[in-house]
C-alpha positions in Angstrom: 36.2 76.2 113.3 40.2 75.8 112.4 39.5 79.6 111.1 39.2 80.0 114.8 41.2 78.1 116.5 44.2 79.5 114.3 43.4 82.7 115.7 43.0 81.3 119.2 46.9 80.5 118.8 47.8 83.8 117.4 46.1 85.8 120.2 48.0 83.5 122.9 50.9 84.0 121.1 51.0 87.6 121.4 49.7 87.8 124.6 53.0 85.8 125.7 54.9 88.1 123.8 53.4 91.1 125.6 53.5 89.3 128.6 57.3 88.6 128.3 58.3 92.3 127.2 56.3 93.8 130.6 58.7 91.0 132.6 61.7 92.1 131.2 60.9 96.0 131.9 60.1 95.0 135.3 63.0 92.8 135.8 65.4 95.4 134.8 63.7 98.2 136.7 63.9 96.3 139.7 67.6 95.4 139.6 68.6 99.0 138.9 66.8 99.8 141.7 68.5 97.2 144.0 71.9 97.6 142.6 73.4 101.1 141.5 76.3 99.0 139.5 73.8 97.5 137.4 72.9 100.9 136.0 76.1 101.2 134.2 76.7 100.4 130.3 79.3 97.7 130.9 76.2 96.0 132.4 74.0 96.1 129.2 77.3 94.6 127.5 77.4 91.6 129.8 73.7 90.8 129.5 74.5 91.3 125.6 77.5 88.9 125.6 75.3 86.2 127.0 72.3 86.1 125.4 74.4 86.3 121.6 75.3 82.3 121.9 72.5 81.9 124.2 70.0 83.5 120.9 71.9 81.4 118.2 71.3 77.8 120.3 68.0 79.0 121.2 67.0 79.8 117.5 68.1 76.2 116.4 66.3 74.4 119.0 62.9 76.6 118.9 62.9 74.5 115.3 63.0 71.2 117.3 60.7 71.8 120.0 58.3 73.0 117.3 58.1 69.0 115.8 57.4 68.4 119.2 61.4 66.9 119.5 64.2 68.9 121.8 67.6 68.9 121.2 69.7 68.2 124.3 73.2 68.7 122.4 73.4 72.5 121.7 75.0 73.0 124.9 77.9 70.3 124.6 77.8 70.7 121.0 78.9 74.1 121.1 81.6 74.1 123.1 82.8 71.3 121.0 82.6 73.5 118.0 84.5 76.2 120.3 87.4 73.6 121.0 87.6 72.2 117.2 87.8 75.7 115.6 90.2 77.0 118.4 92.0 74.1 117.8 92.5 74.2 114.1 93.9 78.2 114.6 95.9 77.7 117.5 97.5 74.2 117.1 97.0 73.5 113.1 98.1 77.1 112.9 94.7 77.6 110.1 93.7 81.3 108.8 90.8 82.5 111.3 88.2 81.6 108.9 88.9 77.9 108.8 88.5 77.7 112.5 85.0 79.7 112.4 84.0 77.3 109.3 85.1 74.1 110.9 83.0 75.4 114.2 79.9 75.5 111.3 80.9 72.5 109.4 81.2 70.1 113.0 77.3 71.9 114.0 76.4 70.7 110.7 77.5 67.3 111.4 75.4 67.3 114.8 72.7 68.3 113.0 72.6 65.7 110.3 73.2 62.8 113.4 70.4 64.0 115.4 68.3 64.3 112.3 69.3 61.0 111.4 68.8 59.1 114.9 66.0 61.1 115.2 63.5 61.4 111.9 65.0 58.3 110.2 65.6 56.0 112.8 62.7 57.2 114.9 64.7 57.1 118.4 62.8 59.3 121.0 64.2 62.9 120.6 65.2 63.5 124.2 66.8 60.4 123.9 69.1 60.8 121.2 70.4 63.9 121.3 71.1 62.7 125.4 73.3 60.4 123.6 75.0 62.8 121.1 75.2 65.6 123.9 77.6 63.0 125.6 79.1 62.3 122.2 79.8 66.1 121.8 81.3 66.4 125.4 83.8 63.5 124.8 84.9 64.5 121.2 85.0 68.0 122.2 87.8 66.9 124.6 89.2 63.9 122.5 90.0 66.6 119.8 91.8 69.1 121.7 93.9 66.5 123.9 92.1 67.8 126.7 93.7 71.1 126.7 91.6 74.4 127.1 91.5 76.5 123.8 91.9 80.3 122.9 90.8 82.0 119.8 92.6 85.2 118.6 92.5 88.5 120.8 90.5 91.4 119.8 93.2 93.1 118.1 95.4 91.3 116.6 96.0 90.0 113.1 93.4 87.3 113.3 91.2 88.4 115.7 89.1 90.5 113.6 85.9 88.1 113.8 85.4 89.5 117.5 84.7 92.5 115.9 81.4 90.8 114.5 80.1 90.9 118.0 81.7 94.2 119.6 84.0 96.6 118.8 86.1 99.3 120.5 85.6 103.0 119.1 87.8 105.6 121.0 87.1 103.1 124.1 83.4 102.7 123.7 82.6 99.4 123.0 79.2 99.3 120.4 77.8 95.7 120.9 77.3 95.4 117.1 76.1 91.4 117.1 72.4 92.7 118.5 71.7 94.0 115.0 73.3 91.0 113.9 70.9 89.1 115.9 68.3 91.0 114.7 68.8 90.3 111.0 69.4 86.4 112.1 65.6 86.8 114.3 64.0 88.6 111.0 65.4 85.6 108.2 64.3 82.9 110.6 60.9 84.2 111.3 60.3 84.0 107.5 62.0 80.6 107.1 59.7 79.6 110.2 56.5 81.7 108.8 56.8 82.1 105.0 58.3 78.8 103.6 57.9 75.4 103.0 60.2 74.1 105.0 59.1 76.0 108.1 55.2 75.4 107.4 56.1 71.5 107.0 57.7 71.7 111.0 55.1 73.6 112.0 53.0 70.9 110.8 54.9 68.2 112.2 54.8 69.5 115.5 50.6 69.9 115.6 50.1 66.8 114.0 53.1 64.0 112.6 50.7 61.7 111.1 48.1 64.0 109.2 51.2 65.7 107.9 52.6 62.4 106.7 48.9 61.3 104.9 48.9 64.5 103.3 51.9 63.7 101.2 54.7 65.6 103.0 57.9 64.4 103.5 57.7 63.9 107.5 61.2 62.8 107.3 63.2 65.0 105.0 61.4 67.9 107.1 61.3 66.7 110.9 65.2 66.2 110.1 65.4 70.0 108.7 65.1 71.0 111.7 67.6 69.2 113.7 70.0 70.6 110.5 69.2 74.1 111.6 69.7 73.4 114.9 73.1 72.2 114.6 74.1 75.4 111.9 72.7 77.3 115.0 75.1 75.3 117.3 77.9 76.5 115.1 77.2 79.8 115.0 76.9 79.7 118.7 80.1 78.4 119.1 81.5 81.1 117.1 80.1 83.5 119.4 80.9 82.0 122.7 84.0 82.1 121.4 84.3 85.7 120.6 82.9 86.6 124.0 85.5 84.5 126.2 89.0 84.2 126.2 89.4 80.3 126.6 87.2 77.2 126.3 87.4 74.4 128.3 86.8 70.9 127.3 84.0 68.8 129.2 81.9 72.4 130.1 78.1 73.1 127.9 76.1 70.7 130.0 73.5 72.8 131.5 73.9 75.7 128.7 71.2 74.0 126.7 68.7 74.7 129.7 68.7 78.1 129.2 68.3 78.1 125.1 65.4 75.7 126.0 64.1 78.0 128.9 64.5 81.0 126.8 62.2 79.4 123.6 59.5 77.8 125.6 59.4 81.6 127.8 59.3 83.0 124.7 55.7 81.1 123.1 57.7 77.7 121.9 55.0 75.0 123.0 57.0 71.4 124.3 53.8 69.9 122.7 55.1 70.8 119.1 53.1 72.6 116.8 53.6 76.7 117.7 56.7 79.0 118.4 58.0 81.9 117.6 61.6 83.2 116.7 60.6 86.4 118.2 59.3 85.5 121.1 62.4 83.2 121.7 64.3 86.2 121.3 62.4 87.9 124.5 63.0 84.9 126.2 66.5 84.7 125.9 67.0 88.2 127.0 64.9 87.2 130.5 67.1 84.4 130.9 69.9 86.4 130.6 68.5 89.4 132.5 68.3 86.9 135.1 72.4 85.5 134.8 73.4 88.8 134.6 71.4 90.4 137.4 71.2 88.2 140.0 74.6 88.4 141.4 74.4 92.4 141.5 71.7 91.8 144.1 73.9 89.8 146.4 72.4 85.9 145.1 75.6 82.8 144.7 75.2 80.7 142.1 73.3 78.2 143.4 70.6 80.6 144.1 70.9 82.2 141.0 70.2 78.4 139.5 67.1 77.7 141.6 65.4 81.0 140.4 66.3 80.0 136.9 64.8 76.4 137.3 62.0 77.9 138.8 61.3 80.3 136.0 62.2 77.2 133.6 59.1 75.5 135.8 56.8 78.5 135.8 57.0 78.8 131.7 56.4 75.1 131.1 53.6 74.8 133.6 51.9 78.2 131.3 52.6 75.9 128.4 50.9 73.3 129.8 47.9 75.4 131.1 47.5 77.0 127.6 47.5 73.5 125.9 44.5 72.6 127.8 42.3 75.7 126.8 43.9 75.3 123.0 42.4 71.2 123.4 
């Protein structure tokens, strides 16, 4: 019988993924159809740009929803990693690579308080990391006085960690962070498939309690994955980073939507228990199809946010549906 049932949730799986892949062939044949300017390459570079950060929270988070938690501060908490980093080159007058570690070492931080509030305090997920997502939003402009913050320019002295995401070769720009999110996708998937540690989530997430009377350390594990989550947070503010000119302080609310929106697209069940890095992958890339795309067909923003809330909608109510033939 669990024979089976395991390989109920492995066929769903990859039906989703399958599923996803057709949408996002469809979703780009349809907007070069409707919009000659989305044919060009500087398009794929802008739908590239996005999803990087988008990918890196997304990656983090897909380890939350798996425990059957969520972590509301990737969005906030980025941006404050952005500002801190930014702030220690620009104002502190740090080498590049203290900026990019401080942006790792402050996701760390969030990581280790949402674990904390979260497996060792046992505050309700979504409410906690509500709480540090403010947090994040407050230090983020506490830190920086306020004041917007710019990283070094693709070309100067200290600007070489742009070049980790895209570089300029005679004038063509190769967007070098997709293989770069590929490794991350491939290390993760193994951390998430082939180890303890992501086995232990994985069993969290389908069942806290069974995990616990089986001997594993619910907390030390359930709090791994909040720690991932805020590395990922880091990294994610590296990359927003390297794909804007300036951060501002009080923006990320709403950002985390679409990390979310990307995972539970991609096969990450709110219910806990199943995910998929891969499949988070896919879904990032709809999400950012969609951001990039819509506005080459003619559709504001506020348009462009109801079809995303309504794909958002659509993808939990299939997790919900597939739940129920899974009970």
């Amino acid at each position: 019988m669990e024979n089976n049932h395991k390989k109920g949730l492995v066929k769903v799986v990859g039906t989703q993924k399958a599923v996803v892949v057709v949408v996002l062939i469809v979703l780009f044949g349809f907007f070069c159809i409707m919009s000659p300017m989305f044919r060009q390459y500087s398009t794929i570079l802008s739908i590239l740009d996005y999803s990087y950060y988008i990918t890196f929270m997304a990656i983090g988070v897909t380890f939350c929803l798996i425990t059957g938690g969520v972590d509301l501060s990737i969005g906030t908490g980025m941006i404050c990693c952005g500002l801190v980093g930014g702030y220690m080159i620009n104002v502190m007058g740090m080498p590049t690579i203290v900026g990019l570690l401080a942006a790792i070492v402050v996701g760390l931080i969030f990581g280790v308080i949402n674990g904390t509030l979260v497996a060792v305090l046992n505050i309700p997920p979504f409410i906690a990391t509500l709480g540090t997502m403010m947090v994040a939003r407050g230090i983020g402009s506490i830190a920086t006085g306020g004041l917007s913050q710019t990283w070094p320019v693709a070309g100067s002295e200290n600007g070489w960690f742009r070049n980790i995401f895209k570089i300029d070769i005679g004038g063509l720009k190769l967007p070098v962070g997709f293989m770069l999110i590929i490794v991350t996708v491939i290390v993760m998937s193994i951390v998430l498939n082939k180890t303890n540690v992501g086995r232990y989530i994985i069993a969290i997430g389908s069942n806290k309690e069974a995990t616990r009377l089986s001997g594993v350390n619910v907390v030390k594990y359930q709090m791994s994955a909040y720690i991932i989550s805020g590395f990922f947070i880091g990294l994610a503010g590296i990359s927003y980073a390297a794909t804007f000119q300036a951060i501002a302080p009080g923006t990320g609310a709403g950002l985390e939507l679409d990390a979310i929106g990307g995972a539970i697209i991609g096969g990450t069940s709110m219910n806990g228990g199943l995910g998929s890095i891969v499949g988070t992958l896919l879904g990032v890339f709809i999400m950012s199809m969609l951001k990039t795309g819509l506005p080459y067909i003619g559709l504001q923003a506020n348009w462009q946010q109801i079809i995303t809330c309504a794909v958002l909608i659509g993808a939990v109510f299939i997790d919900v549906q597939k739940n129920k033939k899974l009970q």
